[in-house]
C-alpha positions as CSV (number, residue, x, y, z in Angstrom):
1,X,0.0,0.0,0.0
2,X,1.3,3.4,-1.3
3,X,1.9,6.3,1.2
4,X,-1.2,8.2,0.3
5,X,-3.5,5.3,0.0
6,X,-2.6,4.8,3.7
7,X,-2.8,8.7,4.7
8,X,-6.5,8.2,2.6
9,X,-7.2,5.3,5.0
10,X,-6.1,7.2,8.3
11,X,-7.8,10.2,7.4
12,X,-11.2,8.2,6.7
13,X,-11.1,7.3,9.9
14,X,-11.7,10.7,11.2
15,X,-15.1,10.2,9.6
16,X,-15.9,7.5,11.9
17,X,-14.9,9.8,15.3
18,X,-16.8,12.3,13.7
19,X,-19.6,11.0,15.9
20,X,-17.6,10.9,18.9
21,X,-17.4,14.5,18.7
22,X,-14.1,14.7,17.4
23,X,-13.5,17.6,14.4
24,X,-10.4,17.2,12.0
25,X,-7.8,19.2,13.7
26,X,-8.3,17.0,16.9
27,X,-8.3,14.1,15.0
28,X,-5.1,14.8,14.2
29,X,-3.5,15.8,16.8
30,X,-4.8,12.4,18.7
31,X,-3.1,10.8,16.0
32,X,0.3,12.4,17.0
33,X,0.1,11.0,20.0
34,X,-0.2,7.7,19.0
35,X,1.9,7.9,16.0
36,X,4.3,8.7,17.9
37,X,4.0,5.8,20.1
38,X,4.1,3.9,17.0
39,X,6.9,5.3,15.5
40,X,9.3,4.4,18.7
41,X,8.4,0.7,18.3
42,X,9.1,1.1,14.7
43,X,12.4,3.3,14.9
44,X,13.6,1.4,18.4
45,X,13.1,4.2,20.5
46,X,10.6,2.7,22.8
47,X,12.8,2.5,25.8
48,X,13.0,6.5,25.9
49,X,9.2,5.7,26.3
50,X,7.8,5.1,30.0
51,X,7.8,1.7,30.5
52,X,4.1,1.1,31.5
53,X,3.1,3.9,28.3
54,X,5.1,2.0,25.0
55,X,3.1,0.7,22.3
56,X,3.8,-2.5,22.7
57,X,1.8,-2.6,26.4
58,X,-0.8,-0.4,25.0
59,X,-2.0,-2.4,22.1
60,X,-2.0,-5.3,24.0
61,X,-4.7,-4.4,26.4
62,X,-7.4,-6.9,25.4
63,X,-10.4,-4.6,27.3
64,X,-11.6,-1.1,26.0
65,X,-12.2,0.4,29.2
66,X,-9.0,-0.2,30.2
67,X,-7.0,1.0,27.0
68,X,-9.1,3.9,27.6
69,X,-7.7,4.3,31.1
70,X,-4.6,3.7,30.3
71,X,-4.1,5.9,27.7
72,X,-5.6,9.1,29.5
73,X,-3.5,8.4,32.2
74,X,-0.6,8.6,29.3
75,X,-1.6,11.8,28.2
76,X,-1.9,13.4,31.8
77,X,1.8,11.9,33.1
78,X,4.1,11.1,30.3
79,X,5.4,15.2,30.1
80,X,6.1,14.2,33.5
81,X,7.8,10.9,33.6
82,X,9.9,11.2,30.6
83,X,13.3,12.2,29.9
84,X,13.4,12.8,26.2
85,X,13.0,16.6,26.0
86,X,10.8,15.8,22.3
87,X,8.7,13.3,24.2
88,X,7.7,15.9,27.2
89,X,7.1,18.4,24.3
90,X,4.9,16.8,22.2
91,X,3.0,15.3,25.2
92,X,3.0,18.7,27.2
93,X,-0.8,19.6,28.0
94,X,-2.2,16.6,25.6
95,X,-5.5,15.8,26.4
96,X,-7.8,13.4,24.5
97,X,-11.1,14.5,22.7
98,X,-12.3,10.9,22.7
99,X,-15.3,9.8,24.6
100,X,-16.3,6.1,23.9
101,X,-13.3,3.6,24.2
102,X,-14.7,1.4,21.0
103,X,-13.1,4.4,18.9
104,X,-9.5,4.3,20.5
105,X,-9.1,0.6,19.7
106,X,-10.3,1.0,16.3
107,X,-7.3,3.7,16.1
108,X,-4.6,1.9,17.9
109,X,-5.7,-1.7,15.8
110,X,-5.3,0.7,12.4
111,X,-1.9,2.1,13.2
112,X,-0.1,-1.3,14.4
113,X,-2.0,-3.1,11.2
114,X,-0.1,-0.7,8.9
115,X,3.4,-1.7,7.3
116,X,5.5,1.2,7.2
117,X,8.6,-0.4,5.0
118,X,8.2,-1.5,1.6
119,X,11.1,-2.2,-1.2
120,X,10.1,0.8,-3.1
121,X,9.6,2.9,-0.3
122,X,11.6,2.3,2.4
123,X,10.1,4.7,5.2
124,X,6.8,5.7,4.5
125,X,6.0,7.1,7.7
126,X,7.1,10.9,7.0
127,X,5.2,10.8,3.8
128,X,2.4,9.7,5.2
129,X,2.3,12.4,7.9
130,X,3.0,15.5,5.1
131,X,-0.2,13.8,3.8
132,X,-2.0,14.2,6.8
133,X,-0.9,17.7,7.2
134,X,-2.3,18.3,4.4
135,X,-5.6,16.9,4.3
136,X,-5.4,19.1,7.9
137,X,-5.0,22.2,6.1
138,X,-7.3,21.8,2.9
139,X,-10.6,21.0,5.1
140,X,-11.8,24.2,6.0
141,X,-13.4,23.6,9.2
142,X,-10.2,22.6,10.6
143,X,-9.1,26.1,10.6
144,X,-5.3,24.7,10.1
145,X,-4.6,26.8,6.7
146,X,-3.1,29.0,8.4
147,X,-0.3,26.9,9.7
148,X,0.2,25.3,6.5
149,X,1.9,27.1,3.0
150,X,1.1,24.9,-0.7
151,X,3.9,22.4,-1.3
152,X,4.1,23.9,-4.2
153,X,5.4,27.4,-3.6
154,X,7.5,26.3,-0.7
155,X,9.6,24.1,-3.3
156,X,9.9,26.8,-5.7
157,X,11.2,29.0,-2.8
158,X,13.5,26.9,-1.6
159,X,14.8,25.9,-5.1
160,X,15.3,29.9,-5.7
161,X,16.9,30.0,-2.3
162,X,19.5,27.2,-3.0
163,X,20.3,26.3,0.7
164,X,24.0,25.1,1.3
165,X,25.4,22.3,3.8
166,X,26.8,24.2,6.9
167,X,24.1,27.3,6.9
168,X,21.8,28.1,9.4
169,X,18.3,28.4,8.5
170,X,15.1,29.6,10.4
171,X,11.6,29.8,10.1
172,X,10.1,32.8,12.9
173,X,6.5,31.7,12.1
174,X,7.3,27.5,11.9
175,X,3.8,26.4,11.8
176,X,4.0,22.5,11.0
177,X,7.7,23.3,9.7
178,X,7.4,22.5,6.3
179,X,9.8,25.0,4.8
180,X,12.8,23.6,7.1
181,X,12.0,20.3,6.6
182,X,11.8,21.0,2.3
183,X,15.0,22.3,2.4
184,X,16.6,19.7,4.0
185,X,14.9,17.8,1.6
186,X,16.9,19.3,-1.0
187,X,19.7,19.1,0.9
188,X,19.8,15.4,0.6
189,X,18.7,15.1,-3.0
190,X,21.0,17.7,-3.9
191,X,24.3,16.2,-2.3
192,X,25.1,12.4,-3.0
193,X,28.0,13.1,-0.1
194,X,25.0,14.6,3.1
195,X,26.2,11.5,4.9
196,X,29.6,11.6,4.2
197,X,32.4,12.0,6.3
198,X,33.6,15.2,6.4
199,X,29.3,16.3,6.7
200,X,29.1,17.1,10.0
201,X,25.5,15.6,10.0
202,X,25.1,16.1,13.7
203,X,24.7,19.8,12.9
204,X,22.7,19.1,9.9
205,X,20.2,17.5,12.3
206,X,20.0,19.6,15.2
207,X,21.3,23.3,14.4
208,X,21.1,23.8,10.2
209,X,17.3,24.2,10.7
210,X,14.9,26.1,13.2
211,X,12.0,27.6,14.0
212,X,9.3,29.3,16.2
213,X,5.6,29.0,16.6
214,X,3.0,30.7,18.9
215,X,0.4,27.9,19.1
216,X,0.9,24.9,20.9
217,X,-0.8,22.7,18.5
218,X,0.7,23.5,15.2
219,X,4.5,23.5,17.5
220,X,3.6,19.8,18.7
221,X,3.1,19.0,14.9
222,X,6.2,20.8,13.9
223,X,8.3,18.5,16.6
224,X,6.5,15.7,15.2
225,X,6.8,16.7,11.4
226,X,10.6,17.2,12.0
227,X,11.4,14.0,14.0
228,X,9.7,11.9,11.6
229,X,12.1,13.2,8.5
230,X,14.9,12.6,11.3
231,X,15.7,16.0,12.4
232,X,16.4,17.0,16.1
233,X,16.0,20.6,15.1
234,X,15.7,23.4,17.8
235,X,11.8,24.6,17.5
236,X,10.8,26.7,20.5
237,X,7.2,27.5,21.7
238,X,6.7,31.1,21.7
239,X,6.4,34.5,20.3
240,X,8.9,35.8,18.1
241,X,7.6,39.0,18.2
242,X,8.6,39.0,22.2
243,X,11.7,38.9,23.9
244,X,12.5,35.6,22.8
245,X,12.3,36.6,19.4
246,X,15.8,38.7,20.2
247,X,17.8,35.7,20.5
248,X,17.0,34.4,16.5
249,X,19.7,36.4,14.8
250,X,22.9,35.6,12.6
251,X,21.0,33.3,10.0
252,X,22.2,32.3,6.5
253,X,18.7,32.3,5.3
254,X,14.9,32.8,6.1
255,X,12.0,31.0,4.9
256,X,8.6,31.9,6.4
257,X,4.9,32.7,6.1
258,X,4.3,34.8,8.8
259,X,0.2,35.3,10.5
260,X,-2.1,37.4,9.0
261,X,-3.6,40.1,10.8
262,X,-2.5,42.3,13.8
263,X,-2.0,41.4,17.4
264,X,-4.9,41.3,19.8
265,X,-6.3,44.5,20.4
266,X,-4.2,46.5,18.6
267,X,-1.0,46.1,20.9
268,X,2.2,45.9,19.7
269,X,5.2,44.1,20.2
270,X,7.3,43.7,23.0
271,X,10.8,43.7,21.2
272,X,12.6,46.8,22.1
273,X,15.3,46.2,19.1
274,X,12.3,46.8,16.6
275,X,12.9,50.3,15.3
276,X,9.5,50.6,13.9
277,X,7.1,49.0,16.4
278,X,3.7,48.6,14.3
279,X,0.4,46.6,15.5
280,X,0.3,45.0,11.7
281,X,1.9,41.2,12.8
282,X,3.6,41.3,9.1
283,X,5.2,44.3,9.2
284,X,6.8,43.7,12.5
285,X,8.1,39.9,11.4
286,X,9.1,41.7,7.8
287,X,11.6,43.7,10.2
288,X,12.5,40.8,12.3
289,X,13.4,38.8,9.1
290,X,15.4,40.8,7.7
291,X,17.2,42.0,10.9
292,X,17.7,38.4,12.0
293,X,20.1,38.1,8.7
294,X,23.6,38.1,9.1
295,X,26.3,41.3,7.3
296,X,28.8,39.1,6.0
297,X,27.5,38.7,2.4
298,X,25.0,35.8,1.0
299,X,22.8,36.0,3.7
300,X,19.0,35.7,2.6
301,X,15.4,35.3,2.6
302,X,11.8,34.8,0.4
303,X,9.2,35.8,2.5
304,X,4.9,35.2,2.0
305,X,3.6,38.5,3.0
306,X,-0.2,40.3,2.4
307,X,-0.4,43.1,0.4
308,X,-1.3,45.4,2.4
309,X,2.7,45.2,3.5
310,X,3.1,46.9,-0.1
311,X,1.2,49.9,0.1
312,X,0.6,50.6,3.9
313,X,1.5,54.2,4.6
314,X,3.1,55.5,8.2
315,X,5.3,52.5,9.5
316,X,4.8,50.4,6.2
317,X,6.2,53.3,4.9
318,X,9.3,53.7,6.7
319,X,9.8,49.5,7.0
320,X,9.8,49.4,3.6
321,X,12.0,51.8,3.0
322,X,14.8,50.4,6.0
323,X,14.2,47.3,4.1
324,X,15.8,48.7,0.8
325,X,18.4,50.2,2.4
326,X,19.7,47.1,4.4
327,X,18.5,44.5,2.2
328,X,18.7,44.3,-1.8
329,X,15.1,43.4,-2.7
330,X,15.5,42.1,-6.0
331,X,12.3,40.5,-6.9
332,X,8.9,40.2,-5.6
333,X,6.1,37.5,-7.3
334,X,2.3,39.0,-7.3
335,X,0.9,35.5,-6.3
336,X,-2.7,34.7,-7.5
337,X,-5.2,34.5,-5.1
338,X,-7.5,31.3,-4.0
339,X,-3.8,29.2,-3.5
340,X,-4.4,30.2,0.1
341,X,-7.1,28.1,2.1
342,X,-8.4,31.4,3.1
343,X,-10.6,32.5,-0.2
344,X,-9.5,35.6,-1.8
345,X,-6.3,36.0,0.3
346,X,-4.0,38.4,-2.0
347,X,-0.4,37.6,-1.5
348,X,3.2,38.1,-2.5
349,X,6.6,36.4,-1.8
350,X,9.8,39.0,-1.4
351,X,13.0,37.3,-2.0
352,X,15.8,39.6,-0.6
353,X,19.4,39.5,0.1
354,X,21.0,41.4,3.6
355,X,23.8,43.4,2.5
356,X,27.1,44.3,4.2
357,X,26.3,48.0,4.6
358,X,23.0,49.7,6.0
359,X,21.8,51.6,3.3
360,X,21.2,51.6,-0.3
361,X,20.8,48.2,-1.0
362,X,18.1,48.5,-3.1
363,X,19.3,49.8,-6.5
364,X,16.4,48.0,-8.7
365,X,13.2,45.5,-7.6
366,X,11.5,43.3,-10.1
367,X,7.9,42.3,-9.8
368,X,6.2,39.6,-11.5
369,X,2.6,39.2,-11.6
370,X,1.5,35.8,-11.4
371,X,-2.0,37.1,-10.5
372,X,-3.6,38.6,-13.4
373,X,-5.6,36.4,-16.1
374,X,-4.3,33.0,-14.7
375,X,-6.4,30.2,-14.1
376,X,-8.9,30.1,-11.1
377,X,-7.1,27.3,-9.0
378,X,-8.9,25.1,-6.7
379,X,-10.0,21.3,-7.0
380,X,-10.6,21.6,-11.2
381,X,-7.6,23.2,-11.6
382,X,-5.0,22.1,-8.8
383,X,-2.0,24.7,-8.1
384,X,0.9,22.7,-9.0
385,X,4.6,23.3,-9.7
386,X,4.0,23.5,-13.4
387,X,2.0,26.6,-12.6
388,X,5.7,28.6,-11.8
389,X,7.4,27.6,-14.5
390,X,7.2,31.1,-16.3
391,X,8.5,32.8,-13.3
392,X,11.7,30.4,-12.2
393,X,12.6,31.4,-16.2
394,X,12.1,35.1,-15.7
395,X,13.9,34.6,-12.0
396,X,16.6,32.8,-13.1
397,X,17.2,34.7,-16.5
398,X,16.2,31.3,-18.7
399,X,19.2,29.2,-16.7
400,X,17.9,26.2,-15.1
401,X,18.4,26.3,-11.3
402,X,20.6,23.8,-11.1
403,X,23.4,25.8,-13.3
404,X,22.3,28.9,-11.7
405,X,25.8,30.5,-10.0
406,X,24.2,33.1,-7.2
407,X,27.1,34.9,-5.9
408,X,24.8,35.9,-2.8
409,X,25.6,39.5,-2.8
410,X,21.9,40.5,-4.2
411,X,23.7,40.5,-7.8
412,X,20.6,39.8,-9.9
413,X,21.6,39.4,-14.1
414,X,19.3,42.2,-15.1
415,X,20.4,41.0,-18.6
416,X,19.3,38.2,-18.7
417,X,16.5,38.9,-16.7
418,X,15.6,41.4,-19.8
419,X,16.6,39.0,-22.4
420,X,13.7,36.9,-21.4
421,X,11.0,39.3,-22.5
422,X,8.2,38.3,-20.4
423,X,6.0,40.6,-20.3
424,X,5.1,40.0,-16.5
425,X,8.2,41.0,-15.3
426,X,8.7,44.4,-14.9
427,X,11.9,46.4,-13.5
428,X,11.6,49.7,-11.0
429,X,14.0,51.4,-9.8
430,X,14.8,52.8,-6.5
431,X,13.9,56.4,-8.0
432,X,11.0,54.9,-9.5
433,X,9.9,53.3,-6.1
434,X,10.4,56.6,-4.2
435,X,8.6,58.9,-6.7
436,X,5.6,56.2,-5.6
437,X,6.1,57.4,-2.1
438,X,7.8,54.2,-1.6
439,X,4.7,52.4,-2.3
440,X,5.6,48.9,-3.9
441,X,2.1,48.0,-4.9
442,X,3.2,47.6,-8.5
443,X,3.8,45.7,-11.5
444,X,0.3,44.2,-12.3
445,X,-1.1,44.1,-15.1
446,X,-4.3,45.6,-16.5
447,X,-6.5,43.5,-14.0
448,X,-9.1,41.0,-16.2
449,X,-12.9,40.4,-15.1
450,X,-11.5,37.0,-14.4
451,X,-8.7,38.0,-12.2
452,X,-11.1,40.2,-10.2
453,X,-13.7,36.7,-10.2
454,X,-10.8,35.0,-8.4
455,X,-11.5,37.1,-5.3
456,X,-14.7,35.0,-4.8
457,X,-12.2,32.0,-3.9
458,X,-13.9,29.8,-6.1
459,X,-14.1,28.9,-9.8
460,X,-16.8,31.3,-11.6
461,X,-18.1,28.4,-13.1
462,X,-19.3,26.7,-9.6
463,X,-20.6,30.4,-8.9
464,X,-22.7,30.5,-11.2
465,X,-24.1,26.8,-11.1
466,X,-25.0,27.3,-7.6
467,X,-27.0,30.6,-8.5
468,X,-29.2,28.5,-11.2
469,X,-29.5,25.8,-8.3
470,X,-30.9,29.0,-5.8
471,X,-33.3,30.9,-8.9
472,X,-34.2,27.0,-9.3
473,X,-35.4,26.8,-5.4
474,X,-36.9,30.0,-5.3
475,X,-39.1,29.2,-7.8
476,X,-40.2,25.8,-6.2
477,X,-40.4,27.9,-2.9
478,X,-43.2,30.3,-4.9
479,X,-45.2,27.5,-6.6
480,X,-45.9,26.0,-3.2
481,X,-47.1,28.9,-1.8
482,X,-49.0,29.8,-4.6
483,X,-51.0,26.2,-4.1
484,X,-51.2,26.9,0.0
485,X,-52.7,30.0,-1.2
């Protein structure tokens, strides 16, 4: 059985405990807990697991009531009683959303029935996780979108990116980690020699790669997430935007999708090494970001950010504008809307390089609009790679990634970036960008109905069925009144 087919069968299961009371994003977080347990028999880590809690006790207990038992009792002392600094964090305030004991068998009975090796897969049990992720994130009820960035667009960043053995890399807003865990993915397709050694894989592991996240839930996945791809990475529960946040500094690279929105009630941050303290939650981690870069030269980042971080006047002003002094912000992508699980989400991704001095970084910026007249993506038309081909040509100048030589500096080929003649890419520069009072809401094109259709988060054509289905009720609705009449 493939990877997904058995990520299909484990998240069909959530429609049994839907009537236990349990919703998607609980399901899934019950499921760490036991996949977890699972994976130490599987991995031989069961002896960092409390004796009288490892899977091998638990799914021998013949009676319900008891496996019940015993597993609450798991939940509520394992933080506790365990010495594994992972095990106490994923397990830290767990609590089971399970009521009838029936429904925890059928869940412990599924996991131990499932064979995680196969010859043409070898470890499926990462794989099958992303998958769940996943599934997490595209059901809308869950509420998990937010934690969780397309596949898609986090390979294309880190591909653009081009991570290096040895660097340090950080995500300030981790959610379920998946752009740390992508490019260490890349890592180890990219170099037959990651295990080699003069690697020093130990770092590769446990310092190369880390993050932050404010909710405890989407941090237990993240620890999860990363242990199952075999990393020991360093990803703290908290607030970057607090002191804590202080400490993340001197990285090679950034990759991050920071919350929308602004901080409850208005407040802002608590950093006092902010310069321009704002309550919008992206302006304040745009500053972070690029602050958190190291001045020695090839330090940098591609950052998903709203666009109201384009054109915001007052402190969106002034950020942007400390931003193209420190930073060279060579391109940003207009991405379409709808790729988002929030509907009509508009977005952009800012790829920037920290320079060595603190101002006039910025000599140029191109923008590429991804967003006007593209197709309306969603479940007809699914948001895959293939849909940035046109702008890793225009990025790259036509060479293909893999020849790409970035020196790191912010030295973008402008021409070969000209030579391409898309006619989405457009140059501005820094004069340019200042005349606009710094605004860097540019580079669309001459929107289309269709582009201004997208907003509706579905495709028009589903729109306007479901009007004919409503005009086709109403008019039942009047003929039976008419005959009550």
């Amino acid at each position: 059985m493939s990877a997904e087919e058995i990520a299909n069968k484990l998240w069909n299961l959530c429609n049994v405990l839907r009537d236990d009371g349990v919703t998607y994003h609980q399901y899934l977080n019950e499921l760490t807990y036991l996949l977890f347990l699972r994976l130490s028999e599987v991995k031989d880590f069961e002896s960092e697991i409390p004796e009288e809690y490892q899977w091998s006790k638990l799914k021998a207990i013949p009676d319900n009531k008891e496996l019940f038992d015993t597993y609450r009792d798991l939940l509520a002392n394992i933080a506790t009683k365990a010495k594994n600094p992972t095990i106490v964090e994923i397990y830290t305030n767990a609590s089971s959303t399970l009521r009838k004991p029936v429904n925890l068998k059928t869940l412990v009975t599924s996991l131990d029935a499932i064979d995680w090796y196969d010859e043409v897969e070898q470890d499926k049990i990462a794989t099958i996780y992303e998958e769940l992720l996943e599934k997490n994130a595209g059901e809308k009820k869950s509420g998990a979108g937010q934690y969780f960035t397309p596949r898609p667009l986090i390979n294309v960043m880190v591909d653009l990116m081009v991570p290096r053995l040895g660097e340090r890399w950080n995500d300030p807003a981790a959610g379920t980690f998946g752009f740390m865990i992508a490019i260490d993915a890349y890592l180890r397709a990219k170099h037959d020699d990651y295990f080699a050694p003069e690697v020093d894989v130990d770092f590769q592991r446990k310092k190369a790669l880390s993050g932050c996240e404010l909710v405890q839930d989407a941090h237990r996945l993240a620890l999860m997430n990363a242990k199952l791809h075999g990393l020991d990475s360093d990803i703290r529960l908290a607030d970057t935007l607090s002191e804590e946040g202080k400490s993340f500094k001197n990285f090679d690279g950034v990759l991050a999708n920071p919350p929308f929105g602004t901080k409850k009630g208005g407040e802002r941050p608590t950093r006092d090494d902010l310069t321009f303290l704002s309550s919008n939650k992206q302006l304040n981690f745009l500053q972070h970001i690029y602050r958190s870069l190291h001045k020695r030269g090839g330090a940098r980042a591609a950052v998903v950010l709203p666009d109201n971080v384009l054109f915001e006047d007052g402190d969106g002003q002034k950020i942007r504008r400390d931003l193209m002094d420190k930073c060279d912000l060579h391109t940003i992508l207009r991405l379409p809307t709808g790729i988002f699980y929030a509907a009509g989400v508009k977005t952009n991704v800012l790829f920037f390089s920290r320079g060595k001095t603190e101002t006039q970084n910025t000599q140029r910026v191109w923008i590429y609009d991804m967003r006007t007249d593209v197709p309306s993506w969603g479940k007809r038309t699914p948001f895959t790679r293939a849909a940035f081909t046109d702008f890793v040509k225009a990025y790259t100048g036509g060479i293909s990634i893999d020849e790409v030589k970035q020196k790191y500096d912010g030295e973008i080929n402008d021409e070969l970036r000209s030579a391409v003649g898309d006619m989405r890419f457009k140059r501005y520069t820094r004069e340019e960008i200042a005349a606009k009072n710094d605004s860097l809401d540019l580079g669309l094109l001459t929107e289309s109905n269709n582009s201004k259709e997208e907003d509706l988060g579905e495709p028009v054509d589903l729109v306007k069925e479901a009007a004919k289905e409503l005009k086709a009720i109403q008019a039942e609705l009047d003929n039976m009144m008419k005959l009550l009449v």
